[in-house]
C-alpha positions as CSV (number, residue, x, y, z in Angstrom):
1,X,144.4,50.1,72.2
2,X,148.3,48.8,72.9
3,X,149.1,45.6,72.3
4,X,148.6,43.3,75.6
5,X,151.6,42.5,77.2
6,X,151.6,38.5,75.9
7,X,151.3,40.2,72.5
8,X,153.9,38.8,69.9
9,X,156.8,40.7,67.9
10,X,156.4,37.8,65.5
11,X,155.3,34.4,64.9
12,X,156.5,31.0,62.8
13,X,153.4,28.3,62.6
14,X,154.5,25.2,61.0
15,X,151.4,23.8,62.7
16,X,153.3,20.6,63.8
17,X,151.4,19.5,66.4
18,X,148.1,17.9,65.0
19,X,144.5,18.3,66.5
20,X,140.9,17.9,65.7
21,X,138.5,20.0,63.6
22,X,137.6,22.2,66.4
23,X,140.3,22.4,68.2
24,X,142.6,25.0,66.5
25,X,141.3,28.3,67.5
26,X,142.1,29.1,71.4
27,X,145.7,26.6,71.0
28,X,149.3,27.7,70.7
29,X,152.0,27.6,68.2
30,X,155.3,25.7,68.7
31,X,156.1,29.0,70.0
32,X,153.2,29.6,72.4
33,X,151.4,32.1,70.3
34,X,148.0,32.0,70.6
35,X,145.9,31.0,67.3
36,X,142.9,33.6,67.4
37,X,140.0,33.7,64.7
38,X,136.7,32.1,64.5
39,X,135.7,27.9,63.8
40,X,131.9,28.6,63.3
41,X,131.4,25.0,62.2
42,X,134.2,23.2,64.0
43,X,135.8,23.0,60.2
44,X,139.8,24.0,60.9
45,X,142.3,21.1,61.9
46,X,145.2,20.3,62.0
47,X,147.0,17.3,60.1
48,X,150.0,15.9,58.2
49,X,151.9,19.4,59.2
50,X,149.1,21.4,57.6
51,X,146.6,23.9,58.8
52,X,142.9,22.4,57.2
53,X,140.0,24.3,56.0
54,X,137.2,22.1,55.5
55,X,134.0,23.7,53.4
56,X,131.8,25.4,55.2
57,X,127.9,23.7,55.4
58,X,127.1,27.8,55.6
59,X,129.1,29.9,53.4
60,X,130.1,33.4,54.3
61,X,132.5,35.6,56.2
62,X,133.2,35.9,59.5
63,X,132.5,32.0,60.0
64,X,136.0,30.3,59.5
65,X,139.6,31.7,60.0
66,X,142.9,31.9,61.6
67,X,144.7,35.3,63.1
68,X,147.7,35.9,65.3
69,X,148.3,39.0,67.2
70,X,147.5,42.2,67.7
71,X,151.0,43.9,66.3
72,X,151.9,47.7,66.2
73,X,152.2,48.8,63.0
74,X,155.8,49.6,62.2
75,X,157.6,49.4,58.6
76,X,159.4,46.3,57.7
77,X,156.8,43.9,59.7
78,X,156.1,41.2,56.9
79,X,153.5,38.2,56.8
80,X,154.3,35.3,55.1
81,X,151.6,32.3,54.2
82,X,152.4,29.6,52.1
83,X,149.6,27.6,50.9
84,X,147.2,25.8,48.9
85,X,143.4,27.1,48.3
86,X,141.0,24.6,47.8
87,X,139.8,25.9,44.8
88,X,140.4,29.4,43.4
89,X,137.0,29.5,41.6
90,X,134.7,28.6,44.6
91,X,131.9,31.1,44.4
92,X,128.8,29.1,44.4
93,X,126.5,26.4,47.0
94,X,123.8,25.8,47.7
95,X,122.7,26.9,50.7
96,X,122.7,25.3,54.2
97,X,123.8,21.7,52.9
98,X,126.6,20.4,51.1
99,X,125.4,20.1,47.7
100,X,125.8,17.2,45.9
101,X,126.6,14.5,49.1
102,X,123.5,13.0,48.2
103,X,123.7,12.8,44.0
104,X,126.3,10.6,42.2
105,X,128.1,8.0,43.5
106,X,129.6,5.0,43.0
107,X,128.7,1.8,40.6
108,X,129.5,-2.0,41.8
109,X,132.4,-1.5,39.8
110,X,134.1,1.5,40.8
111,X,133.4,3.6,37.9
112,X,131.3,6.9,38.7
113,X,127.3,7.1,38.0
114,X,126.0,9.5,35.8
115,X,124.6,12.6,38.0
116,X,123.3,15.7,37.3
117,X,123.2,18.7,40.1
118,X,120.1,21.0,40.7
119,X,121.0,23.8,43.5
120,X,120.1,27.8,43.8
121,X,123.5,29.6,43.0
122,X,124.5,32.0,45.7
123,X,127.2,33.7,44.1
124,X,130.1,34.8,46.5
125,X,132.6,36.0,44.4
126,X,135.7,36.0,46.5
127,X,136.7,33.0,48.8
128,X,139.9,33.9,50.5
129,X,141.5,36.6,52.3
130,X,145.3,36.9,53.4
131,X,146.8,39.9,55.2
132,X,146.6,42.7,57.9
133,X,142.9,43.0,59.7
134,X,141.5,45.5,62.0
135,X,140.1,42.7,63.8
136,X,140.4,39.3,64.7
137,X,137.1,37.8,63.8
138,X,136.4,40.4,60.8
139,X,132.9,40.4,59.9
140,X,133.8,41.8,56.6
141,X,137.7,40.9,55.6
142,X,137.3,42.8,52.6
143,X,136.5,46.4,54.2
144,X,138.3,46.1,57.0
145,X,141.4,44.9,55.8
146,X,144.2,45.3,53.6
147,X,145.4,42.2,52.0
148,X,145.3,39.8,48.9
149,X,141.6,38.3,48.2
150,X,140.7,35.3,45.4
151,X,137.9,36.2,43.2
152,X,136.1,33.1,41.5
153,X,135.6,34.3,37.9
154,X,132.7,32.7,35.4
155,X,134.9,31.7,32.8
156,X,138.8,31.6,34.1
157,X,140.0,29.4,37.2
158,X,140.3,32.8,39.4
159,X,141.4,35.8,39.6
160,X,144.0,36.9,42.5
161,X,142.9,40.2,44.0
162,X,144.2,43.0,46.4
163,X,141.6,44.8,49.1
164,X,143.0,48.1,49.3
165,X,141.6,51.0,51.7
166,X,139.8,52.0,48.6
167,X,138.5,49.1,47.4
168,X,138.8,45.6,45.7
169,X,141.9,46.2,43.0
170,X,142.0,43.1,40.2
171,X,145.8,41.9,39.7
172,X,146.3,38.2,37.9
173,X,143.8,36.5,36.2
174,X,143.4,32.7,35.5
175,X,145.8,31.6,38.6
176,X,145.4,27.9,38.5
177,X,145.5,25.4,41.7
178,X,149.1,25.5,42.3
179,X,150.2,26.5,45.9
180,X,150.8,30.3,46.6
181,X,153.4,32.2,48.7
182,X,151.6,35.3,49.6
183,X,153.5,38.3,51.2
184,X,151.9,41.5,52.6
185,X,154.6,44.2,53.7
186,X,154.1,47.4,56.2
187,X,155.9,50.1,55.4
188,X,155.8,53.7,56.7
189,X,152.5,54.5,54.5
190,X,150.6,51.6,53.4
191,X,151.8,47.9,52.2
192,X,153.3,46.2,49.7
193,X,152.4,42.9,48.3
194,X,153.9,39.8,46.9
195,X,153.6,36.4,45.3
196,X,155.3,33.0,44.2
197,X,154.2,29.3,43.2
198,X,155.8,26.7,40.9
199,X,158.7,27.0,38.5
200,X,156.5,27.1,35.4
201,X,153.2,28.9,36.4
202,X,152.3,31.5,34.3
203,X,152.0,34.6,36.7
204,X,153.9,33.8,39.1
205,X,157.9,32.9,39.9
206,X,158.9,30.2,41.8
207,X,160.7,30.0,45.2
208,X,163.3,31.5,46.0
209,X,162.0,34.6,44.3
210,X,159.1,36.7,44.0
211,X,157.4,38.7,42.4
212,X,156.0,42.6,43.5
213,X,152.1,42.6,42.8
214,X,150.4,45.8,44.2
215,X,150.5,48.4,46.2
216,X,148.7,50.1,48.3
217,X,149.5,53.7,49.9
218,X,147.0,54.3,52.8
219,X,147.4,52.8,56.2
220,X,144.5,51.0,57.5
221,X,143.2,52.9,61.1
222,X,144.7,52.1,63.9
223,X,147.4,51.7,65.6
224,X,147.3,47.7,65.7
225,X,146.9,44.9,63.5
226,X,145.9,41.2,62.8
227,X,147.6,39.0,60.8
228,X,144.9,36.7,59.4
229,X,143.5,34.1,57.4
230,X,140.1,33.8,56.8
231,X,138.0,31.4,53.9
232,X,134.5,32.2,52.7
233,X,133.2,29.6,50.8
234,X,135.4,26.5,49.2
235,X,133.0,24.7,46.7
236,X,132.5,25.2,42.9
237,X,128.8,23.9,42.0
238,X,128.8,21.4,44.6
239,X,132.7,20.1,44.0
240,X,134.7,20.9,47.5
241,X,138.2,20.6,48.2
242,X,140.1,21.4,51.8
243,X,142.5,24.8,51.7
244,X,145.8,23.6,53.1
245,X,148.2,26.2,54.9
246,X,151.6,24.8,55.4
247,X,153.2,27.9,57.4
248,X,152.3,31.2,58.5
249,X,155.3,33.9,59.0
250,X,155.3,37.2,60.7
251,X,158.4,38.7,61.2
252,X,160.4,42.0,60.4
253,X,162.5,42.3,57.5
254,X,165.3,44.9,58.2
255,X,166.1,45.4,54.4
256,X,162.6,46.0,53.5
257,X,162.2,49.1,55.1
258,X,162.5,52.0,53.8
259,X,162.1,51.6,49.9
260,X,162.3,48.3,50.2
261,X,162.3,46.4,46.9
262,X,161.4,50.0,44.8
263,X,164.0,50.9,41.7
264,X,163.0,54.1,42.4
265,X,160.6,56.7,44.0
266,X,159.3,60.0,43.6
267,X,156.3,61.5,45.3
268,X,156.3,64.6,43.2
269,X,159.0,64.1,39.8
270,X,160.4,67.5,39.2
271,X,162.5,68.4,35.9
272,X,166.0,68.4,37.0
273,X,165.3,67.1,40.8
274,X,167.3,64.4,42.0
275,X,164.6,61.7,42.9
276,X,164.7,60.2,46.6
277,X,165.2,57.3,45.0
278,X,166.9,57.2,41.7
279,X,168.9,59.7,39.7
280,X,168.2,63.5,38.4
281,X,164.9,63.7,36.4
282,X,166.2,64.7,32.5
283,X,164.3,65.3,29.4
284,X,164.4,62.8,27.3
285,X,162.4,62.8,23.8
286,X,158.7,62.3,25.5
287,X,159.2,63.5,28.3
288,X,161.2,62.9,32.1
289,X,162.9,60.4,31.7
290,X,164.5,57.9,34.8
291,X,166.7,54.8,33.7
292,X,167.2,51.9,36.9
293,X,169.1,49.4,36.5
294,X,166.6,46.9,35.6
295,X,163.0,46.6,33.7
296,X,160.3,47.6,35.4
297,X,157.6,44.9,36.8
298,X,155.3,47.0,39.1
299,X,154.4,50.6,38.4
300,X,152.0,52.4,40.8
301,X,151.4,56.3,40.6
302,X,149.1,59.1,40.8
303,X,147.5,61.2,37.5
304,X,145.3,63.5,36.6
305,X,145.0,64.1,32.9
306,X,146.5,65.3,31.1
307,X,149.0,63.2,32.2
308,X,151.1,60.0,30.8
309,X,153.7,56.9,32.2
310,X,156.2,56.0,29.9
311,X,158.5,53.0,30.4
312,X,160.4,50.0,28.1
313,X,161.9,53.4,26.8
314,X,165.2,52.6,25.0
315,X,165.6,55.6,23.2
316,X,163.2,58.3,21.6
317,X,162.0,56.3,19.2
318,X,161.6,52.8,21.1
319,X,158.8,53.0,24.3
320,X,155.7,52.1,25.7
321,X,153.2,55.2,26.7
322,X,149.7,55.1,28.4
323,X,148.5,57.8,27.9
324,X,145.2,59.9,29.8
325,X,144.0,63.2,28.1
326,X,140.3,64.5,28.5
327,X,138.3,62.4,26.2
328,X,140.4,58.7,25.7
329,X,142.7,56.4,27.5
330,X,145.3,54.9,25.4
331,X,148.0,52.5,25.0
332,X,150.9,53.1,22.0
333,X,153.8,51.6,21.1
334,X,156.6,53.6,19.4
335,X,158.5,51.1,17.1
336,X,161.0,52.7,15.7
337,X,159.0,55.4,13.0
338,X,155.9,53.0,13.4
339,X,153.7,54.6,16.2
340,X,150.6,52.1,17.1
341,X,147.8,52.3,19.5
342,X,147.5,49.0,21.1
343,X,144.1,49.6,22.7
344,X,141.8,52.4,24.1
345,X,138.7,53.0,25.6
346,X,136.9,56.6,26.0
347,X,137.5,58.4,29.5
348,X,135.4,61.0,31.5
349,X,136.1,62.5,34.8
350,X,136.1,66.0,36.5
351,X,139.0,67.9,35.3
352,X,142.2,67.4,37.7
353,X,140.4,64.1,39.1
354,X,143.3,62.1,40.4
355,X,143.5,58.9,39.6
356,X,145.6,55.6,40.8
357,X,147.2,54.0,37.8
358,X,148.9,50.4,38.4
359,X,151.2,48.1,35.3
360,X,152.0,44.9,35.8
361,X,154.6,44.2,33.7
362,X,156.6,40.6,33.1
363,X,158.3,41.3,29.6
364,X,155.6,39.2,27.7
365,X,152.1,40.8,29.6
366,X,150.5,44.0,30.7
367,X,147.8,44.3,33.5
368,X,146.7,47.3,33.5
369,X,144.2,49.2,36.1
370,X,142.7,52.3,36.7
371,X,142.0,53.0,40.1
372,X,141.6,49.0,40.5
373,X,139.3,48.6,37.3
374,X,140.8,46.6,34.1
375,X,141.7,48.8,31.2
376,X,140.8,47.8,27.7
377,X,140.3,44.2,28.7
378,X,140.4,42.0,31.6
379,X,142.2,39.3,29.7
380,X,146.4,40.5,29.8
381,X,147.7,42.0,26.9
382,X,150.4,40.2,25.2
383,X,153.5,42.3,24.0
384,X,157.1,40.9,24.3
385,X,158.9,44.0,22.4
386,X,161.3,46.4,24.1
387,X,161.0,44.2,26.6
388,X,164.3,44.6,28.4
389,X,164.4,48.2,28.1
390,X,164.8,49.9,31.4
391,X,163.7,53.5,31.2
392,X,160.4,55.3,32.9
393,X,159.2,58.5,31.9
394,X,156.0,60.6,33.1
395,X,154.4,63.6,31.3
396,X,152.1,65.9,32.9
397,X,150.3,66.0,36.4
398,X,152.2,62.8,38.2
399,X,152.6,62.1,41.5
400,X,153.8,59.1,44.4
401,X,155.3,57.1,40.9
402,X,156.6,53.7,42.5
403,X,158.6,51.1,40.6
404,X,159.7,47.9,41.2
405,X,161.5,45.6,39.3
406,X,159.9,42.5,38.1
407,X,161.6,40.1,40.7
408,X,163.1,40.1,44.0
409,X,164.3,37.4,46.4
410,X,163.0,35.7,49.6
411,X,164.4,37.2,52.6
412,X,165.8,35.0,54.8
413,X,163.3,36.0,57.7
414,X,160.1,35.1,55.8
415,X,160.9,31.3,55.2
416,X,158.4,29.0,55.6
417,X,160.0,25.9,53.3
418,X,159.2,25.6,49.5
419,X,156.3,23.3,47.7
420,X,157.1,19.7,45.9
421,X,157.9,19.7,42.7
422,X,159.4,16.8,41.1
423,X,160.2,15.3,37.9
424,X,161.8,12.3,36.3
425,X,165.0,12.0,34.7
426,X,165.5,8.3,33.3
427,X,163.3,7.3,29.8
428,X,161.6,3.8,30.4
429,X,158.5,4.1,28.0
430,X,158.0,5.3,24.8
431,X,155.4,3.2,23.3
432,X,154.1,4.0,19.7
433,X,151.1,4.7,19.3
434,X,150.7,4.5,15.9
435,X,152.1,0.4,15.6
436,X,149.2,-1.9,13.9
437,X,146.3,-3.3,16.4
438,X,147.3,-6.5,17.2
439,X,151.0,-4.9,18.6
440,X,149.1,-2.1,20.6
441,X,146.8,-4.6,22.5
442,X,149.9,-6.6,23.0
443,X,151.4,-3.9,24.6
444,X,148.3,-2.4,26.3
445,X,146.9,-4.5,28.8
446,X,142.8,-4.0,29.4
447,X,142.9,-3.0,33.2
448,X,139.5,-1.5,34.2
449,X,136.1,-1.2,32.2
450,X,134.6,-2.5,29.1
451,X,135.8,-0.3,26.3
452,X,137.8,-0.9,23.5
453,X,141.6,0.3,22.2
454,X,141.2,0.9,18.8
455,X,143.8,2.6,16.0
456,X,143.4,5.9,15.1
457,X,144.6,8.2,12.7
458,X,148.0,8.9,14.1
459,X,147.6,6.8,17.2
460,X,144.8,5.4,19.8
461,X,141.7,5.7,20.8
462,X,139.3,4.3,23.3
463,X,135.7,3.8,22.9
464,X,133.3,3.6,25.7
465,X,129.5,3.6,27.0
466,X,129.2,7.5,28.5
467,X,129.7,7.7,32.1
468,X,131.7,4.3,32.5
469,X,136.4,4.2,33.1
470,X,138.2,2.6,31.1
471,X,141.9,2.3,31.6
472,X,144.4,0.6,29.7
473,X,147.9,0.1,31.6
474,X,151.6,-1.6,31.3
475,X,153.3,-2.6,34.5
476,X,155.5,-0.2,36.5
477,X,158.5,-0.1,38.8
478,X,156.6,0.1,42.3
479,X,158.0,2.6,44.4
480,X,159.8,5.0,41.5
481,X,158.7,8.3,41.2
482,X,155.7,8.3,38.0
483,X,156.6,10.9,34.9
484,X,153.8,10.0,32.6
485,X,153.2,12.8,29.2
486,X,150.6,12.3,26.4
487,X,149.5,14.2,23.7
488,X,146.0,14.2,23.3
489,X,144.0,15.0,20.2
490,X,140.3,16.3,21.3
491,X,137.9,15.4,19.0
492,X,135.9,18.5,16.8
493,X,137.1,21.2,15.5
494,X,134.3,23.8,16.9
495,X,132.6,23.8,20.7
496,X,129.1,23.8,18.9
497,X,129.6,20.4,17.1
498,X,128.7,18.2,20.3
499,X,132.1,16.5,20.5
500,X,133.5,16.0,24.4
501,X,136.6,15.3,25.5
502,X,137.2,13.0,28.8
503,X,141.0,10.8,27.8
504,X,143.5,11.3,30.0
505,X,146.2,9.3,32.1
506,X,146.1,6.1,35.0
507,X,148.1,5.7,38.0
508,X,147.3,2.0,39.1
509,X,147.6,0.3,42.1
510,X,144.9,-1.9,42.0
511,X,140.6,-1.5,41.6
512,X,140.4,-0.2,45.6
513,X,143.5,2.0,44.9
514,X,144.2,4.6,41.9
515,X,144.0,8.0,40.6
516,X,143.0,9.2,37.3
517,X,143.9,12.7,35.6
518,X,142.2,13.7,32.4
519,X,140.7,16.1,30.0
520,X,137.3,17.5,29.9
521,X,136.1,19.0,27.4
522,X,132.5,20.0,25.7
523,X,130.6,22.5,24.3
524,X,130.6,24.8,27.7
525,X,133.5,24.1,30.1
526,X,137.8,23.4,28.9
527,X,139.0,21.5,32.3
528,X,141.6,19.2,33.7
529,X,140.7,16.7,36.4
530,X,141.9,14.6,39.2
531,X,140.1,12.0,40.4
532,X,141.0,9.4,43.3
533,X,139.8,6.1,44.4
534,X,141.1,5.3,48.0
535,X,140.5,1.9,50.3
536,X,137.3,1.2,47.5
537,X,136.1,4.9,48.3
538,X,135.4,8.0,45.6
539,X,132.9,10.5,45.7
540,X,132.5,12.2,42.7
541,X,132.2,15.2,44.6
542,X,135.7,14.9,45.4
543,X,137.2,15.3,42.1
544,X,139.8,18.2,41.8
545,X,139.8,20.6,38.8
546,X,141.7,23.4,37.2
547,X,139.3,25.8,34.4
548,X,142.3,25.6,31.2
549,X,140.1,27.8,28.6
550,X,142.9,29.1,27.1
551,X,145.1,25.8,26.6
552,X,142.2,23.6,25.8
553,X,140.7,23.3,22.8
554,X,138.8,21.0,20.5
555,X,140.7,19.5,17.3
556,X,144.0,21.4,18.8
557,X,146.9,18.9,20.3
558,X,147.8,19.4,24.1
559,X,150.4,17.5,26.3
560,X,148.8,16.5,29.3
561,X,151.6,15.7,31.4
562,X,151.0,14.1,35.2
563,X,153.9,13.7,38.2
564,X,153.6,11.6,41.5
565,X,155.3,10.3,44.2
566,X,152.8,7.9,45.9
567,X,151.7,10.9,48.0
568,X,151.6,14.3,46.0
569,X,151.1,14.7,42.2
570,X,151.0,17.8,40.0
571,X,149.3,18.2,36.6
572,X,151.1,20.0,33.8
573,X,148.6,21.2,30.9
574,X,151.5,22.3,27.2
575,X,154.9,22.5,30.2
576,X,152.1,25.0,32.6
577,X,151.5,23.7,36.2
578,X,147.9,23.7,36.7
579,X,146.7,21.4,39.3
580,X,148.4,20.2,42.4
581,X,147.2,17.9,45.4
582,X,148.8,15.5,47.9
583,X,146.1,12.4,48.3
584,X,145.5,13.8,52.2
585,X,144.3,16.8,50.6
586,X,141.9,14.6,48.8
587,X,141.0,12.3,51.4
588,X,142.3,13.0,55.0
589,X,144.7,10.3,56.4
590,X,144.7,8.7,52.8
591,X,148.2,6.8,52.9
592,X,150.5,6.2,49.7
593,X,149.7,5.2,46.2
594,X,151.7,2.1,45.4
595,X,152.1,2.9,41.8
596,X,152.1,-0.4,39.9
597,X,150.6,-0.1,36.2
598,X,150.2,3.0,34.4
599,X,148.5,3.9,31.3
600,X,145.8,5.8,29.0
601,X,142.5,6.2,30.5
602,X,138.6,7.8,29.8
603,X,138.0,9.2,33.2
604,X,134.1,8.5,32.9
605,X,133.0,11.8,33.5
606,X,130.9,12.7,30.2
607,X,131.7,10.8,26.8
608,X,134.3,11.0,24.7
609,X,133.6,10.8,21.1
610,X,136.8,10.2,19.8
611,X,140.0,11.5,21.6
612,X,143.1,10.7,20.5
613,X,146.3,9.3,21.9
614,X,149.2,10.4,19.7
615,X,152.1,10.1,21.9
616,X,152.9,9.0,25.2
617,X,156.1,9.0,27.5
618,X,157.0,7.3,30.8
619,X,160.3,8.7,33.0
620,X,160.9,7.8,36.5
């Protein structure tokens, strides 16, 4: 069908006009757009400039999400959502209710009761869905769509995924609770995509750039699209926490068409043939050889073995190579006269089967896929040499190669504003831990609970009855921005040895009013968690979390570091942002935190059988 005549060219949704859950689809932008999609359970609002999606009491898709449209297809039409999922791991409910309402709770004194949950695990693996729909109310977002999907994962905190026309491709895994700036971009043959968050995340860049993620090179049927946003499940064994969306962009972006962002194209690299984009192919040691001006972050192309994609090439003895032949798939490194195979994993297929190989590359890690499976590990593979080398290379049957570098910048067009991120500047705390007793409970002032500050080896502990807070807190300059960091010492040296880890940090205002951040650790799980207490109110349900299994150990040091303004805070795990929430996200129309005592804290959840505080640092 053609678009209607009402249909938009493009769309900017701040969502600055708040209204009930309910309410959202059927109403208009600040533009007059209409917001399309489907509010199954009367779970989407609108509040403090954000789009809200509440958990569903029914998981599954086709129940709650927002779309704008239809648009004609045309190169250079880009969306733009910025946003905050509620938890990239959701996967798992129990169904028809909202689990764990009804277990835990609260003690006279604030602290949280001991609970234990008991639900049937209905596994949905992937909770979110951002991009270009058939449809505005897609039953299934993930077959009739093109766009980027979040895949809860058992053991890491999720893993960012692309739905192509030929299936569900894996990209990043272990992307923490941070807010995303996810970008889909038409082109003339299929879509490009893109991503940012914080200044300090792992996978990602932060605003103003971004960085290419995947690409797909079919067109989904049709001549018109939707631009959507649809959420499947938000809940991680009965924890729940509200997606936020802070903007939604559609809008065309003149120089992105074309080529866009590429370094350089070929659909069909020829010896001695001047690539559409890029120079003339030459022979160069292993084979044709390319050099753009810049390393190489996304590589998509076409292969049939025998075939190979070469890049970090530097000279004929300095390059990366995976390699496909009959029998093996394989990874080397040529080092100088070293040659090494840094992993490989047997391969069989038809002879001349084509296949789509994707690299993401950011100079320390690879991803690599094979027609959107993982090779040789799910888990990136670490390897920082040859790292700014700019050369790519194929050998053998290779077509549609694609490169792009591995960061670009924000067009103008597609902004939609930038996330909070703040941090303090001015040193007013640097208690030592390690001082005799009587000067540390001087200095630390016994603010909630009944447990006890003790010295340590190397600092403090505190020891208290399982499942009960203790904080211990110094005063603080109400109204300045809180910068708290503490190195913690988990107890253990092995998960089987029993020991638990729960120590973490206190921002005080007083028993009705605080928020605590902490470690937990045992024999099965390596989180960080966030839990507040507003106007006398917590529901342990309500606790935020990030999975940290590879920057939480037991008997191995971490800097837990914790940054808030009153209204927002962000959670830092060794310098990595890996939690974020503003209180409203927590609690809607929660107001500000007056921060006035801050200090070292067991959050209650669990035990902790002997954490240590070794260091600790206040800036505002």
């Amino acid at each position: 069908m053609k678009p209607s005549p009402s249909a938009p060219m493009e769309i900017r949704d701040s969502f600055s006009q708040e209204l009930r859950p309910g309410e959202v689809i059927g109403s208009t932008t600040e533009e007059g757009v209409v917001r399309l999609g489907v509010d199954e359970e009367a779970k989407i609002s609108i509040e403090d400039g954000a789009l809200r999606f509440a958990p569903l009491d029914t998981p599954g898709w086709g129940r709650q999400g927002v779309a704008y449209g239809p648009f004609a297809r045309r190169a250079g039409l880009a969306l733009a959502v910025f946003l905050l999922n509620g938890h990239n791991n959701s996967q798992t409910a129990e169904p028809g209710a909202l689990p764990g309402r009804l277990l835990g709770g609260q003690s006279s004194r604030g602290t949280p009761l001991p609970f234990k949950v008991h639900y049937t695990a209905q596994p949905m693996r992937e909770n979110l869905a951002v991009g270009w729909f058939d449809h505005p109310v897609p039953s299934q977002p993930l077959d009739s769509g093109q766009a980027l999907v979040m895949q809860g994962h058992s053991h890491y905190n999720g893993r960012l995924c692309v739905a192509k026309q030929r299936g569900l491709h894996h990209l990043l895994l272990g992307v923490q609770n941070n807010p995303l700036y996810l970008i889909s971009l038409l082109r003339e043959r299929g879509v490009v995509y893109y991503g940012a968050s914080l200044e300090g995340s792992r996978h990602l860049p932060a605003l103003p750039k971004l960085r290419p993620l995947a690409i797909d090179p079919y067109n989904q049927p049709g001549p018109n699209l939707y631009a959507g946003i649809y959420q499947s499940i938000l809940g991680e064994q009965g924890y729940r926490a509200d997606t936020r969306v802070y903007g939604v962009r559609v809008a065309d972006v003149p120089e992105w068409q074309g080529y866009g962002t590429a370094l350089l194209f070929d659909p069909q690299p020829q010896l001695g043939r001047k690539a559409p984009l890029g120079e003339v192919w030459q022979l160069q040691g292993p084979g044709m050889l390319l050099h753009p001006p810049v390393p190489g972050g996304l590589f998509h192309l076409c292969l049939s073995a025998p075939a190979s994609l070469i890049w970090r090439y530097h000279d004929p003895q300095h390059y990366l190579a995976l390699e496909l032949n009959a029998h093996e798939i394989r990874l080397k490194l040529q080092y100088g006269r070293r040659q090494a195979v840094l992993a490989s994993e047997p391969y069989s297929a038809p002879p001349g089967q084509p296949h789509w190989l994707q690299v993401l590359d950011d100079g320390l890690a690879l991803t690599l896929t094979l027609d959107g499976r993982p090779l040789f590990s799910e888990v990136p593979l670490l390897e920082p040499r040859l790292a700014q080398a700019t050369g790519v290379g194929v050998v053998g049957q290779v077509t549609d190669l694609e490169v792009h570098p591995r960061e670009v910048s924000l067009p103008a067009a597609l902004e939609l504003g930038g996330p909070w991120q703040a941090q303090g500047h001015q040193t007013v705390l640097v208690p030592h831990l390690s001082h005799p007793a009587e000067d540390s409970l001087v200095f630390w002032e016994p603010t909630l609970g009944q447990g006890r500050l003790s010295p340590a080896e190397g600092g403090l502990c505190i020891e208290a009855v399982e499942g009960v807070r203790s904080f211990y807190t110094v005063p603080w300059e109400e109204g300045a921005l809180v910068d708290l960091e503490a190195e913690i010492l988990p107890p253990g040296t092995h998960p089987k040895e029993g020991h638990q880890s729960c120590a973490g940090l206190c921002l005080w205002q007083d028993a009705q009013h605080y928020l605590v951040v902490a470690l937990h650790l045992d024999d099965q799980v390596s989180l960080v968690t966030a839990a507040l207490r507003f106007a006398g109110y917590e529901d342990p349900y309500d606790a935020v979390f990030s999975r940290v299994p590879d920057l939480l150990y037991h008997g191995v040091p971490v800097r837990l570091r914790v940054v808030c303004d009153g209204e927002r805070f962000q959670v830092y795990l060794e310098g990595e942002p890996v939690l974020y929430r503003a209180l409203r996200d927590i609690y809607p129309g929660a107001g500000r935190l007056l921060i006035r005592r801050v200090g070292l804290a067991l959050s209650g959840f669990g035990r902790d059988t002997g954490s240590i505080f070794r260091s600790w640092l206040g800036r505002k």
